[in-house]
N, CA, C and O atoms as a Tripos MOL2 file, in Angstrom:
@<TRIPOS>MOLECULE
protein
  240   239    60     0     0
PROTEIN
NO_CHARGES

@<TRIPOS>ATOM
      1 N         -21.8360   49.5590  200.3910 N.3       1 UNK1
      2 CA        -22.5910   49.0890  199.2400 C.3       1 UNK1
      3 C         -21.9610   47.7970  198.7240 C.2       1 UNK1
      4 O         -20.7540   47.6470  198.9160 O.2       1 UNK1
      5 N         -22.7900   46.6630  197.9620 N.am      2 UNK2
      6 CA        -21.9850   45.6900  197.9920 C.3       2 UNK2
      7 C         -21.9390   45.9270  196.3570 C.2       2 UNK2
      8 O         -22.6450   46.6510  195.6560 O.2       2 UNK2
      9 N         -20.7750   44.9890  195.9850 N.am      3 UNK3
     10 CA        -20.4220   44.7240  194.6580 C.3       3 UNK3
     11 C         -21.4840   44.2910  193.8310 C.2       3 UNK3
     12 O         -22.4150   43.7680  194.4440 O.2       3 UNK3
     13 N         -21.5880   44.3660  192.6660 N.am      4 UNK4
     14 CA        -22.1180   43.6910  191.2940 C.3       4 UNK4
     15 C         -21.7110   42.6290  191.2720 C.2       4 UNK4
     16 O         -22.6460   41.8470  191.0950 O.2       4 UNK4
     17 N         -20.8790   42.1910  191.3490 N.am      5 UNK5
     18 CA        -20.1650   40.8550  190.8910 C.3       5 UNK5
     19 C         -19.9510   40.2630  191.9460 C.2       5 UNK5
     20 O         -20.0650   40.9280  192.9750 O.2       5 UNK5
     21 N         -19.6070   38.9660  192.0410 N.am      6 UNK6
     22 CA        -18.8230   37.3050  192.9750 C.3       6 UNK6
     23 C         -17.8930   37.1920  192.3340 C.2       6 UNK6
     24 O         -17.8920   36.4150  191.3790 O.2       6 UNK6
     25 N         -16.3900   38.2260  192.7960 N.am      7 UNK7
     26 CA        -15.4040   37.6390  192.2820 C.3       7 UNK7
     27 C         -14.5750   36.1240  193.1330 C.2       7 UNK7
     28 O         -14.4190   35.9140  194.3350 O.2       7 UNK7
     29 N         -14.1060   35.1310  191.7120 N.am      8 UNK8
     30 CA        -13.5370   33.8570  192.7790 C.3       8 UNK8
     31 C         -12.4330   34.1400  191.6070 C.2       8 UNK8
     32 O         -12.4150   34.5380  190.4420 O.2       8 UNK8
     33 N         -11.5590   33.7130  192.5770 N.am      9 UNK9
     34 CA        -10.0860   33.6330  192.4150 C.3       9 UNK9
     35 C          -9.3130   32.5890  193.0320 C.2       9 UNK9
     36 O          -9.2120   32.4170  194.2470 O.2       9 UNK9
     37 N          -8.5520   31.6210  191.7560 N.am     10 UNK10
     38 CA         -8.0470   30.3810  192.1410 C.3      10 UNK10
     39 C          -8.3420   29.3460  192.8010 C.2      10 UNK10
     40 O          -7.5790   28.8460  193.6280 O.2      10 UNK10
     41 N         -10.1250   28.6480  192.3570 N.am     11 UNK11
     42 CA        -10.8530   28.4040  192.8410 C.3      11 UNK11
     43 C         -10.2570   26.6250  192.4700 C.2      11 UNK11
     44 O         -10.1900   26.1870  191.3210 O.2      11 UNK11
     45 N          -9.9520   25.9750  193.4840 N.am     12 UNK12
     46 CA         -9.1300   24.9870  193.6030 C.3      12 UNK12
     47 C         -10.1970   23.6800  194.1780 C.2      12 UNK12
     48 O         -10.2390   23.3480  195.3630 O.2      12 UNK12
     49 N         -10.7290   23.2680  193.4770 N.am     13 UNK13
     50 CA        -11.9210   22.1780  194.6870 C.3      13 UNK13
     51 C         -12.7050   20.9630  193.6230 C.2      13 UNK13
     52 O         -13.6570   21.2280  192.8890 O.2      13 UNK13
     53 N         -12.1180   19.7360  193.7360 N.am     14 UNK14
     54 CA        -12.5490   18.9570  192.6500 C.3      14 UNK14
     55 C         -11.3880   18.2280  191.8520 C.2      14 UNK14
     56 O         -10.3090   17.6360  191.9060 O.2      14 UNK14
     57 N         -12.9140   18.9490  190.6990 N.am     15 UNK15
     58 CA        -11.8880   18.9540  189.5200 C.3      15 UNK15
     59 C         -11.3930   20.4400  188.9480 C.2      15 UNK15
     60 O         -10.8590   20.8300  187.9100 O.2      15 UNK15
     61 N         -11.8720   21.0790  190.2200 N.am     16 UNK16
     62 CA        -11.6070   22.9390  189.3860 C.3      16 UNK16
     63 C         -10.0320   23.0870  189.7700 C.2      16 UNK16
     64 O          -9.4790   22.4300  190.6520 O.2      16 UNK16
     65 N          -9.3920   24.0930  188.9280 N.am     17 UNK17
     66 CA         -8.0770   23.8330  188.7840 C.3      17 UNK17
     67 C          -7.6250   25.0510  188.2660 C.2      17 UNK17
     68 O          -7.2660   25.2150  187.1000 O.2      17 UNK17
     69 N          -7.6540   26.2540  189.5000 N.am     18 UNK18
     70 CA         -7.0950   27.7540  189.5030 C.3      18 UNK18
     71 C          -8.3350   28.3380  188.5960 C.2      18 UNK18
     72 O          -8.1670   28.9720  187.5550 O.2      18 UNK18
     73 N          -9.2880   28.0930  189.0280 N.am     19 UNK19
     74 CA        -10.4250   29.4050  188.1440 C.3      19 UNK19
     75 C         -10.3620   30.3470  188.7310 C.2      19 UNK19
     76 O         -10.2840   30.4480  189.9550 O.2      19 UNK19
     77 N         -10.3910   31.4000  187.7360 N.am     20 UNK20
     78 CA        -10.8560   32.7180  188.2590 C.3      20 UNK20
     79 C         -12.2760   33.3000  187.4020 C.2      20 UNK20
     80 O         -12.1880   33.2630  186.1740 O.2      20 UNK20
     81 N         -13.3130   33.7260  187.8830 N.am     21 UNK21
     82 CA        -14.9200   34.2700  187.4110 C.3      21 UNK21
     83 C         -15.0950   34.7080  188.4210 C.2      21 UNK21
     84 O         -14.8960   34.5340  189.6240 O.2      21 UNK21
     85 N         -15.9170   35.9240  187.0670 N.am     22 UNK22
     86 CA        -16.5850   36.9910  188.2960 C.3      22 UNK22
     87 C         -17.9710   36.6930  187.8030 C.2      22 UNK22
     88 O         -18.2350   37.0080  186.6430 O.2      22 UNK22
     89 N         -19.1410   35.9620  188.7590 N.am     23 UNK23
     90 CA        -20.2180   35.6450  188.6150 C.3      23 UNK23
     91 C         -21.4580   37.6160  188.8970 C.2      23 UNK23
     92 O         -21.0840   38.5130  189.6520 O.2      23 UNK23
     93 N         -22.3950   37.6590  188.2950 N.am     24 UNK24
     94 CA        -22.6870   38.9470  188.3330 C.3      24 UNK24
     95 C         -23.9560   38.8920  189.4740 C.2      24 UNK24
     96 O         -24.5180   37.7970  189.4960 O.2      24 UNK24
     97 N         -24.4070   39.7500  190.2740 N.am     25 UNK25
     98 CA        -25.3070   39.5740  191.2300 C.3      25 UNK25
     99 C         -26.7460   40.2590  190.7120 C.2      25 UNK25
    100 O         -26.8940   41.2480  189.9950 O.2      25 UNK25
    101 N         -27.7370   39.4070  191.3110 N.am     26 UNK26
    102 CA        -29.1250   39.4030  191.2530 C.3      26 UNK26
    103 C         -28.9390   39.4620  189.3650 C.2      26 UNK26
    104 O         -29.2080   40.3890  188.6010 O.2      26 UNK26
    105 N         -28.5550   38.5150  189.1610 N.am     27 UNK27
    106 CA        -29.5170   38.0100  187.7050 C.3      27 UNK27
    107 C         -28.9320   36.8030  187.5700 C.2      27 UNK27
    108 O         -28.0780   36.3870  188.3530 O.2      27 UNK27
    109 N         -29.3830   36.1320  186.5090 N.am     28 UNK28
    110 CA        -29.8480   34.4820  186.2460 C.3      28 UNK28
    111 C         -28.2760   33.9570  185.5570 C.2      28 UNK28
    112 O         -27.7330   34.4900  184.5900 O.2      28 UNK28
    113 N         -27.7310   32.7520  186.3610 N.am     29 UNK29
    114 CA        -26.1800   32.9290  185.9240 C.3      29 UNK29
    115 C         -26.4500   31.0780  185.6130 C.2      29 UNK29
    116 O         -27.1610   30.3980  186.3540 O.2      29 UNK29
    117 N         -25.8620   30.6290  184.6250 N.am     30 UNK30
    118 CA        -26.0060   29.4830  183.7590 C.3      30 UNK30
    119 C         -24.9170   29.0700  183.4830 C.2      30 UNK30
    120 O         -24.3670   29.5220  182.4790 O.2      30 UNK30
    121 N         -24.1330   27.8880  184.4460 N.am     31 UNK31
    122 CA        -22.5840   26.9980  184.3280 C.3      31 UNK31
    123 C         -22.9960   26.2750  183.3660 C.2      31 UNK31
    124 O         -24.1730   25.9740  183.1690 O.2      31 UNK31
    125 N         -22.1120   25.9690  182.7440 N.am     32 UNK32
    126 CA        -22.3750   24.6190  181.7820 C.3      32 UNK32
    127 C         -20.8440   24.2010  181.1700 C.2      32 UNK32
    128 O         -19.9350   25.0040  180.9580 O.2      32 UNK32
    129 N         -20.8100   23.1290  181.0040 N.am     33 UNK33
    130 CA        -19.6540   22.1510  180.7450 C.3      33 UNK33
    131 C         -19.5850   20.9850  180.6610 C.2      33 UNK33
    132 O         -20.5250   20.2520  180.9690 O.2      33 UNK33
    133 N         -18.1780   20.4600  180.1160 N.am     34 UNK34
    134 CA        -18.5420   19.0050  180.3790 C.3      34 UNK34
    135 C         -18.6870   18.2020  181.6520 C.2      34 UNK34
    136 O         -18.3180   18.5900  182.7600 O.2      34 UNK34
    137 N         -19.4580   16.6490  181.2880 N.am     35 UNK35
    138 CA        -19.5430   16.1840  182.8350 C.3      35 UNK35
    139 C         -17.9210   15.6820  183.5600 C.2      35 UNK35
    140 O         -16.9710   15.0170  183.1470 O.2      35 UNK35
    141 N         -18.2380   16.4000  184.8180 N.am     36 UNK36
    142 CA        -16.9730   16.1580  185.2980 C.3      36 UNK36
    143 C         -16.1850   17.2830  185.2110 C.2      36 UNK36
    144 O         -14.9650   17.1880  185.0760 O.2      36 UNK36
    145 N         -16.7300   18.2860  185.2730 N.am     37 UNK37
    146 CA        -15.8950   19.9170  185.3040 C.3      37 UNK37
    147 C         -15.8280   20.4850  186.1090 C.2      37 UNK37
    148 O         -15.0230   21.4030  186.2620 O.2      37 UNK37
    149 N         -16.6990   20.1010  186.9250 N.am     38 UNK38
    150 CA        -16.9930   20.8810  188.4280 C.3      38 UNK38
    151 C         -17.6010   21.8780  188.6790 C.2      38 UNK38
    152 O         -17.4560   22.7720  189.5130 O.2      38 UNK38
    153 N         -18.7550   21.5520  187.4050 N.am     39 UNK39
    154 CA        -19.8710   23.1990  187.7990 C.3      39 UNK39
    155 C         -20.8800   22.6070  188.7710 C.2      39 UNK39
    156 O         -21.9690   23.1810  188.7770 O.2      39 UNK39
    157 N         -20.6860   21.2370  189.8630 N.am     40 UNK40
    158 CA        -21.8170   21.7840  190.5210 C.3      40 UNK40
    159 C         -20.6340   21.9440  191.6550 C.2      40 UNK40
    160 O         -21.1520   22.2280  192.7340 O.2      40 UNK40
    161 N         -19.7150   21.8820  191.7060 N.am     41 UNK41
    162 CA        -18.7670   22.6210  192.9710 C.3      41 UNK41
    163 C         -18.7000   23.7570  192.9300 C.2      41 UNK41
    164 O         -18.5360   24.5220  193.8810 O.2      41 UNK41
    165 N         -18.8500   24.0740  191.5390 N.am     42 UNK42
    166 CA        -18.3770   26.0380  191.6830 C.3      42 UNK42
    167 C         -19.8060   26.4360  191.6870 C.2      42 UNK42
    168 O         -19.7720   27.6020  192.0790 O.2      42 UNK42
    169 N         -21.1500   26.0860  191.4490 N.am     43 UNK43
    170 CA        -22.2780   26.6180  191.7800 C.3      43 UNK43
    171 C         -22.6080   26.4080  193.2910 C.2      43 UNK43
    172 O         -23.1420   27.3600  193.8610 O.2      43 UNK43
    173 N         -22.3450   25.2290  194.0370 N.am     44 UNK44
    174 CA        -22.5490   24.8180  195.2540 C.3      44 UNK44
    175 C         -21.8880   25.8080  196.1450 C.2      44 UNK44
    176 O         -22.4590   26.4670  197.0140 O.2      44 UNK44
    177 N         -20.7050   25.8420  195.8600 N.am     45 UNK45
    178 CA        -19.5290   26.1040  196.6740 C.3      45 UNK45
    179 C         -19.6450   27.5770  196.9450 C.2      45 UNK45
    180 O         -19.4040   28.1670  197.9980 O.2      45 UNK45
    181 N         -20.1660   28.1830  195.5040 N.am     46 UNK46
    182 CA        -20.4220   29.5280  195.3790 C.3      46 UNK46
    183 C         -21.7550   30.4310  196.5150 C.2      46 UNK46
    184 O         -21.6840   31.4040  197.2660 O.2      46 UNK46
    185 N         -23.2200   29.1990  195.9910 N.am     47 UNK47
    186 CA        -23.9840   29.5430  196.9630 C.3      47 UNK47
    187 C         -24.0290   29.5300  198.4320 C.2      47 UNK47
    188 O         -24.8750   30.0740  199.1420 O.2      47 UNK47
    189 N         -22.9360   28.7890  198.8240 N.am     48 UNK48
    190 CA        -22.9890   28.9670  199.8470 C.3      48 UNK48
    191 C         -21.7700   29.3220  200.8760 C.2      48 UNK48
    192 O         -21.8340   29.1870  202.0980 O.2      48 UNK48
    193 N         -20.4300   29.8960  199.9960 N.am     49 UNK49
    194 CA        -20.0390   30.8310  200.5720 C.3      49 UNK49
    195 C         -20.5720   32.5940  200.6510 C.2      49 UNK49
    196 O         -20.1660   33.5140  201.3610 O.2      49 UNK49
    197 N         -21.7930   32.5310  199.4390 N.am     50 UNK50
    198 CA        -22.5410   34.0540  199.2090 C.3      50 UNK50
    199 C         -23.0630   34.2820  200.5220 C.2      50 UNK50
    200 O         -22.6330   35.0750  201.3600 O.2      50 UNK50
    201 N         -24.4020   33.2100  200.6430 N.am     51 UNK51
    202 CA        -24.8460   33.0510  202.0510 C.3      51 UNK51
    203 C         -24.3990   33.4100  203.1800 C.2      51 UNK51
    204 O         -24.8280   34.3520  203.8470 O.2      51 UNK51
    205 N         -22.8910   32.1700  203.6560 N.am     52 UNK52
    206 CA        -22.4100   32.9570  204.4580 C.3      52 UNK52
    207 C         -21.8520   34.5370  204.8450 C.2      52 UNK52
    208 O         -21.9560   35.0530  205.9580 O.2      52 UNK52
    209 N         -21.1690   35.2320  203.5090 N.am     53 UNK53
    210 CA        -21.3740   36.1670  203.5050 C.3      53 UNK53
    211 C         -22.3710   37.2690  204.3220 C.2      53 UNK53
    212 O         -22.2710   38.1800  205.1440 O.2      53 UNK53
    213 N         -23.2110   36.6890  203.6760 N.am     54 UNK54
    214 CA        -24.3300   37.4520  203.6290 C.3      54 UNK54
    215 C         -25.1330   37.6480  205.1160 C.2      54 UNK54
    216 O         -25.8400   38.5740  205.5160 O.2      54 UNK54
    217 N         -24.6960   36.3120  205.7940 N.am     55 UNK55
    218 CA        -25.2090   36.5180  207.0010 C.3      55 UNK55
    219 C         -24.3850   36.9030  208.1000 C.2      55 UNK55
    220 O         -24.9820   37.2250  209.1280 O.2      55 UNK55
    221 N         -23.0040   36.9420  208.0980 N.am     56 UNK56
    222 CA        -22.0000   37.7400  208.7750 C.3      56 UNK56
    223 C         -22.0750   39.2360  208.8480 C.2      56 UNK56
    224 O         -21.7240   40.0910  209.6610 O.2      56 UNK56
    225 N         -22.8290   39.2120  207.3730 N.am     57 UNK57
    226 CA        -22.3750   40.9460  207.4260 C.3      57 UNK57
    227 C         -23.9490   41.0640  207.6420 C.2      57 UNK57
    228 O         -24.1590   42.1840  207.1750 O.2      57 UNK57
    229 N         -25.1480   40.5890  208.0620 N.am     58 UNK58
    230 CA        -26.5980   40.8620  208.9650 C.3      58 UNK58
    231 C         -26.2790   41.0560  210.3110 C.2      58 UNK58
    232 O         -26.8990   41.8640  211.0020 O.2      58 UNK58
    233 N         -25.0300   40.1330  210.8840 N.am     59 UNK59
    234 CA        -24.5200   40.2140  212.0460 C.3      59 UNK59
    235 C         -24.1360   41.9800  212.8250 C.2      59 UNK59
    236 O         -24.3260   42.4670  213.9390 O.2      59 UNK59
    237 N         -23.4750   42.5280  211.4210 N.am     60 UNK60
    238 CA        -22.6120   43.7980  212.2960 C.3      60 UNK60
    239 C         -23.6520   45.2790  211.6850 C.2      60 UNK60
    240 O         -23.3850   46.4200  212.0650 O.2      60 UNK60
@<TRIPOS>BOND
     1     1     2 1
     2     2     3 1
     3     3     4 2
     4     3     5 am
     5     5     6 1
     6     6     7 1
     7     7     8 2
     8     7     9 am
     9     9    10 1
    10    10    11 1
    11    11    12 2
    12    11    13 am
    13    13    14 1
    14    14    15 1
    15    15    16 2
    16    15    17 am
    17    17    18 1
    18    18    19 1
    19    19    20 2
    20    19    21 am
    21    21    22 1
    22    22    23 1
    23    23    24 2
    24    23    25 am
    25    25    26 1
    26    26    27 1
    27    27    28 2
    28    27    29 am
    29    29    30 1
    30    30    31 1
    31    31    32 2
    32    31    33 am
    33    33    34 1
    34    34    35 1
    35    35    36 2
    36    35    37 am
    37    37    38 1
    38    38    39 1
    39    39    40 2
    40    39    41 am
    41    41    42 1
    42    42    43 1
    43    43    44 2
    44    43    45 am
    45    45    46 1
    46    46    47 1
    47    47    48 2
    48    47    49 am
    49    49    50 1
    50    50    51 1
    51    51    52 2
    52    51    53 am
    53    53    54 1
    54    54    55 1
    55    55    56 2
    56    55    57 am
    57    57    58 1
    58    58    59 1
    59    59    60 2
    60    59    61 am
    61    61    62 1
    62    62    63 1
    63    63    64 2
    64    63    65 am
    65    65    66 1
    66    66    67 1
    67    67    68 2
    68    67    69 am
    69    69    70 1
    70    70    71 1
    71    71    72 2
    72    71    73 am
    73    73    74 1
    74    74    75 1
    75    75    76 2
    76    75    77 am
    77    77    78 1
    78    78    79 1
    79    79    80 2
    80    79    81 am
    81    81    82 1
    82    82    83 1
    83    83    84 2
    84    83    85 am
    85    85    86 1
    86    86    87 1
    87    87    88 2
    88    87    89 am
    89    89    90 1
    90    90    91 1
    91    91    92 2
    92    91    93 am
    93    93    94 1
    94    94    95 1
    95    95    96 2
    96    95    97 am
    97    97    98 1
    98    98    99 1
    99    99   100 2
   100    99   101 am
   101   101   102 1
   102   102   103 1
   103   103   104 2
   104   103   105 am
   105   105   106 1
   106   106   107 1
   107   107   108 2
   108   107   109 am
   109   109   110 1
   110   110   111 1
   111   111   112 2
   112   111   113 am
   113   113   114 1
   114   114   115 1
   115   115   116 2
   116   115   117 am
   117   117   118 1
   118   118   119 1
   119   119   120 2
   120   119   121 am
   121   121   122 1
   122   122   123 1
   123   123   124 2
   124   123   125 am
   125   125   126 1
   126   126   127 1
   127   127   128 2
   128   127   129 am
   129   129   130 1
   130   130   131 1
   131   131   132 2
   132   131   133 am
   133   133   134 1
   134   134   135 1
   135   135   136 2
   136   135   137 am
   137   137   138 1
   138   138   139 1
   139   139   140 2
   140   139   141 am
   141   141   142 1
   142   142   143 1
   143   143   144 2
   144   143   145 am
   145   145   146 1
   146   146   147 1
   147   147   148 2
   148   147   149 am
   149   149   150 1
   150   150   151 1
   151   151   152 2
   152   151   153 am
   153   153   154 1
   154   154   155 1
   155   155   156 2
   156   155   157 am
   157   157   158 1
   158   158   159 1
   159   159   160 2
   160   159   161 am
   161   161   162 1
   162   162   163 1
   163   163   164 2
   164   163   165 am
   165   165   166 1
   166   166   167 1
   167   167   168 2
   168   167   169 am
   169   169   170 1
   170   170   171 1
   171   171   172 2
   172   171   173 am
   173   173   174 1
   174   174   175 1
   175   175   176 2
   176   175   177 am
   177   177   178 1
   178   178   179 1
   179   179   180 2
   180   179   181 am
   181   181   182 1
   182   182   183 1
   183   183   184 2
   184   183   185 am
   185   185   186 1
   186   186   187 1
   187   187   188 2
   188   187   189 am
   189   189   190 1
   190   190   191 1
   191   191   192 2
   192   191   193 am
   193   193   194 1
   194   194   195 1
   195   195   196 2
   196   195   197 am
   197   197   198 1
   198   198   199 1
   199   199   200 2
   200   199   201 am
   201   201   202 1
   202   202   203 1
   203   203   204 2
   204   203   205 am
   205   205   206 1
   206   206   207 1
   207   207   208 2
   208   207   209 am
   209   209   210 1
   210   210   211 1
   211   211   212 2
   212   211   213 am
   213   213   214 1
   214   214   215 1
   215   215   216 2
   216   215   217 am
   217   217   218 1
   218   218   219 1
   219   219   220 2
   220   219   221 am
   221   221   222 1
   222   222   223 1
   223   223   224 2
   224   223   225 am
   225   225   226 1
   226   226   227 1
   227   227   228 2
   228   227   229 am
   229   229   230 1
   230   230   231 1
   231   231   232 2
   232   231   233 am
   233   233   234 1
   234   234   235 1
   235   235   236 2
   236   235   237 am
   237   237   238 1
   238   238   239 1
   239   239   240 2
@<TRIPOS>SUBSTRUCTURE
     1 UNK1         2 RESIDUE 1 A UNK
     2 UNK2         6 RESIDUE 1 A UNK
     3 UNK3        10 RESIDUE 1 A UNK
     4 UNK4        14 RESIDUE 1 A UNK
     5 UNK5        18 RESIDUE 1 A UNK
     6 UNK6        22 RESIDUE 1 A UNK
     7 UNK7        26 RESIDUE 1 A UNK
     8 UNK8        30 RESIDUE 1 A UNK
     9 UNK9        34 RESIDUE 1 A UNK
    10 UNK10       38 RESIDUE 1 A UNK
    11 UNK11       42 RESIDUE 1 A UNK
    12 UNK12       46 RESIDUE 1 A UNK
    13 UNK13       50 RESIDUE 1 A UNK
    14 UNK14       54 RESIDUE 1 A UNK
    15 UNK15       58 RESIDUE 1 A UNK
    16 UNK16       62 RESIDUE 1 A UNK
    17 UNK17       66 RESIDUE 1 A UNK
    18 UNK18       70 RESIDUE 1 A UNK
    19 UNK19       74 RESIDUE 1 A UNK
    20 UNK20       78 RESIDUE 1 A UNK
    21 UNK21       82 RESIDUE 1 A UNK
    22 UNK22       86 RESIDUE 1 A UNK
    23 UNK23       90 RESIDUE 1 A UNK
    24 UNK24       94 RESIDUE 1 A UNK
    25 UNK25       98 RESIDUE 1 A UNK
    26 UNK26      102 RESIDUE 1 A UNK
    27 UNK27      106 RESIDUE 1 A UNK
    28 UNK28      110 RESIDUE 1 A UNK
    29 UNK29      114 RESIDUE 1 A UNK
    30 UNK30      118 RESIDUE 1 A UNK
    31 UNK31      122 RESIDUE 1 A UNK
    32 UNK32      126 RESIDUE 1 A UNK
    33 UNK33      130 RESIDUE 1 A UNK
    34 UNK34      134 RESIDUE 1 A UNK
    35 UNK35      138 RESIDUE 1 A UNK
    36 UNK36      142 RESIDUE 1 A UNK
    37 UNK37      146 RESIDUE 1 A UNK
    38 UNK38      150 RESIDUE 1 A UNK
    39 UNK39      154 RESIDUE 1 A UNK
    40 UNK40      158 RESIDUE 1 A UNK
    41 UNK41      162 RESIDUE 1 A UNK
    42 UNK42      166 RESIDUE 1 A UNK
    43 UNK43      170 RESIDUE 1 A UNK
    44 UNK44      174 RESIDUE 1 A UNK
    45 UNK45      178 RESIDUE 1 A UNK
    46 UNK46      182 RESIDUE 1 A UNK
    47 UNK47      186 RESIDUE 1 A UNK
    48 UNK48      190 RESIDUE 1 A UNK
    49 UNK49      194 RESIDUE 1 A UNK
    50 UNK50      198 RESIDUE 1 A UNK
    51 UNK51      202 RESIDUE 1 A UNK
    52 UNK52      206 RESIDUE 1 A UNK
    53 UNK53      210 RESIDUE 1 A UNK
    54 UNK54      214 RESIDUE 1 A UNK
    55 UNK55      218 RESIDUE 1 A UNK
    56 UNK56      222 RESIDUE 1 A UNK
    57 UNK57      226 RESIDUE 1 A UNK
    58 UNK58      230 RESIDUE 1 A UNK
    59 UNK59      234 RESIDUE 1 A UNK
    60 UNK60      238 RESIDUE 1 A UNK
């Protein structure tokens, strides 16, 4: 069964600088900050390590 949540831990890429969030699954999730914070790295980065996820484990 998979988790509720997208936990990231020490999420290092940018300007992000050791985040840790647990984003919640299948409902409507809203970054916001100032410009230059790196919410479209941690939204980007996020969707598409989920993805991959997601299609590794279609694999087995």
């Amino acid at each position: 069964m998979a988790s509720s949540k997208i936990a990231i831990r020490g999420a290092r890429e940018h300007n992000l600088q050791d985040i840790d969030i647990d984003i919640p699954r299948d409902q409507l999730v809203v970054i916001t900050g100032l410009s230059g914070s790196g919410k479209s790295s941690l939204a980007f980065d996020t969707i598409y390590a989920e993805g991959q996820r997601r299609y590794v484990e279609s694999l087995s």
